[in-house]
C-alpha positions as a Markdown table, in Angstrom:
| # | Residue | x | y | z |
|---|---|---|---|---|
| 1 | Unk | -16.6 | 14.5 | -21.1 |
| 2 | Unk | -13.3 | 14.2 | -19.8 |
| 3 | Unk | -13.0 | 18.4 | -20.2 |
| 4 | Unk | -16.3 | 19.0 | -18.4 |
| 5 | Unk | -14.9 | 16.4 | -15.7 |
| 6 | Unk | -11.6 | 18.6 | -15.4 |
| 7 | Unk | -13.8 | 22.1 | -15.1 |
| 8 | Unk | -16.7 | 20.0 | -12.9 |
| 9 | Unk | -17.4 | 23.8 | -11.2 |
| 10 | Unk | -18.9 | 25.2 | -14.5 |
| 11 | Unk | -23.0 | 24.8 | -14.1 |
| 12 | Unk | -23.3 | 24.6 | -18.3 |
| 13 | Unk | -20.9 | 21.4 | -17.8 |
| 14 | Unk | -23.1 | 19.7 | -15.2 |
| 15 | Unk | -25.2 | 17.1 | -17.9 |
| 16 | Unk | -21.6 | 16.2 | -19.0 |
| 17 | Unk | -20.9 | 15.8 | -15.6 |
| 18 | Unk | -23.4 | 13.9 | -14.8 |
| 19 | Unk | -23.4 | 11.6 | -17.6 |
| 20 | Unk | -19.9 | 11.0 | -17.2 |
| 21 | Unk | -20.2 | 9.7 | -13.7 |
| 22 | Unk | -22.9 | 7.4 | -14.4 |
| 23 | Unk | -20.8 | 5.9 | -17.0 |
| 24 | Unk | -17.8 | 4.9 | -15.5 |
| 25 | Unk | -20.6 | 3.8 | -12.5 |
| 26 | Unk | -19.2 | 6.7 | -10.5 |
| 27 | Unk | -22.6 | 7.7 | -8.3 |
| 28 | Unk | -21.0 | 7.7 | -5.1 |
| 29 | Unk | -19.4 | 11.3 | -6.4 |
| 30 | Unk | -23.1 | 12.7 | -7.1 |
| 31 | Unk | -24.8 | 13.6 | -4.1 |
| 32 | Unk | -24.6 | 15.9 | -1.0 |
| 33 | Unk | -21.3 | 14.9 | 0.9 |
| 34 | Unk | -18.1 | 16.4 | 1.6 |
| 35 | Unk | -16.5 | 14.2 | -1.2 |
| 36 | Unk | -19.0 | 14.5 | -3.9 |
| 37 | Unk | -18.3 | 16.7 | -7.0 |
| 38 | Unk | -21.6 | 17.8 | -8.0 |
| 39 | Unk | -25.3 | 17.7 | -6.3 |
| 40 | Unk | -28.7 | 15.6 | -7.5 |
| 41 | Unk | -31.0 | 17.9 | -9.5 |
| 42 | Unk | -33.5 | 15.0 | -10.2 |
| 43 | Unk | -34.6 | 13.6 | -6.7 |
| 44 | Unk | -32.2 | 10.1 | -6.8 |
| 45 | Unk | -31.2 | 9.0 | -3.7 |
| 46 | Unk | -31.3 | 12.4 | -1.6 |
| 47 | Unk | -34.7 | 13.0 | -3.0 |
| 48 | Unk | -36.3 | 14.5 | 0.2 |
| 49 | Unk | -32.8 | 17.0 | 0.4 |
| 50 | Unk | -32.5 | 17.7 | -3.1 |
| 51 | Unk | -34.5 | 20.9 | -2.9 |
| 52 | Unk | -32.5 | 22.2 | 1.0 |
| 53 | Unk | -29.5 | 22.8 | 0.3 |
| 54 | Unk | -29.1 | 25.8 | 2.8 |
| 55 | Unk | -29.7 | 25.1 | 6.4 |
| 56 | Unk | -32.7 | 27.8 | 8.1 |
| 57 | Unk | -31.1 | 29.6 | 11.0 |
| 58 | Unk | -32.9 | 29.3 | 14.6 |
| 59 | Unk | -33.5 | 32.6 | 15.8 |
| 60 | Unk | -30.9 | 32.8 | 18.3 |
| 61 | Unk | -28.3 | 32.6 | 15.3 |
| 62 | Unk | -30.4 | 35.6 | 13.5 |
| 63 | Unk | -30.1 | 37.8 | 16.3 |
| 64 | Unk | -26.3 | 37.8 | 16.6 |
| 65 | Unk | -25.0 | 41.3 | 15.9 |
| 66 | Unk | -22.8 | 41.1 | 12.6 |
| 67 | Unk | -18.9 | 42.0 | 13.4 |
| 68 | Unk | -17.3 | 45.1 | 12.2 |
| 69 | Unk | -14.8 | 43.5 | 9.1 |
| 70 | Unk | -11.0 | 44.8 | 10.0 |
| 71 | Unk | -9.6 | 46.9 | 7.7 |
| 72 | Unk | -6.0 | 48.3 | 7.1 |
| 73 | Unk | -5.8 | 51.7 | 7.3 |
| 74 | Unk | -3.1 | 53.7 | 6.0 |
| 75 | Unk | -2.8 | 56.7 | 8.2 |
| 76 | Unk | -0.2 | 59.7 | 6.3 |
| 77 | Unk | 1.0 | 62.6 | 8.2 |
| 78 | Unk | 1.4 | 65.4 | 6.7 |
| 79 | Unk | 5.3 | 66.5 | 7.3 |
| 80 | Unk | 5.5 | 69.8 | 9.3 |
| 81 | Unk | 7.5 | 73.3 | 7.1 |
| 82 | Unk | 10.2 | 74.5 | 8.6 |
């Protein structure tokens, strides 16, 4: 329990997790807040949230044009002959 608590991330460790947390009556780190390690799969307390966890976009935010990503360019030139 102790490794799975270490490597919290890893989705085959989440019972461990889990389990872990309710034993040392740890619940306030299972849930949706900033300082929570891992999210409710079973309803719990955030039942009515457990199945949003992305927010739907208005259609304003759809319609933004997407920005061009910056990218480094190395530009060579070729040396003149003499």
């Amino acid at each position: 329990m102790q490794r799975a608590l270490i490597q919290y991330r890893n989705p085959n460790n989440y019972e461990l997790v889990y389990e872990a947390l309710t034993k040392a009556g740890r619940e306030d780190l299972i849930g949706f807040e900033k300082k929570c390690l891992i999210r409710p799969r079973y309803g719990g307390k955030n039942k009515e949230r457990a199945g949003r966890a992305v927010s739907k976009k208005t259609g304003a935010e759809k319609q933004k044009p997407a920005k061009k990503k910056k990218t480094i360019r190395n530009v060579h030139k070729k040396k003149k002959e003499a």
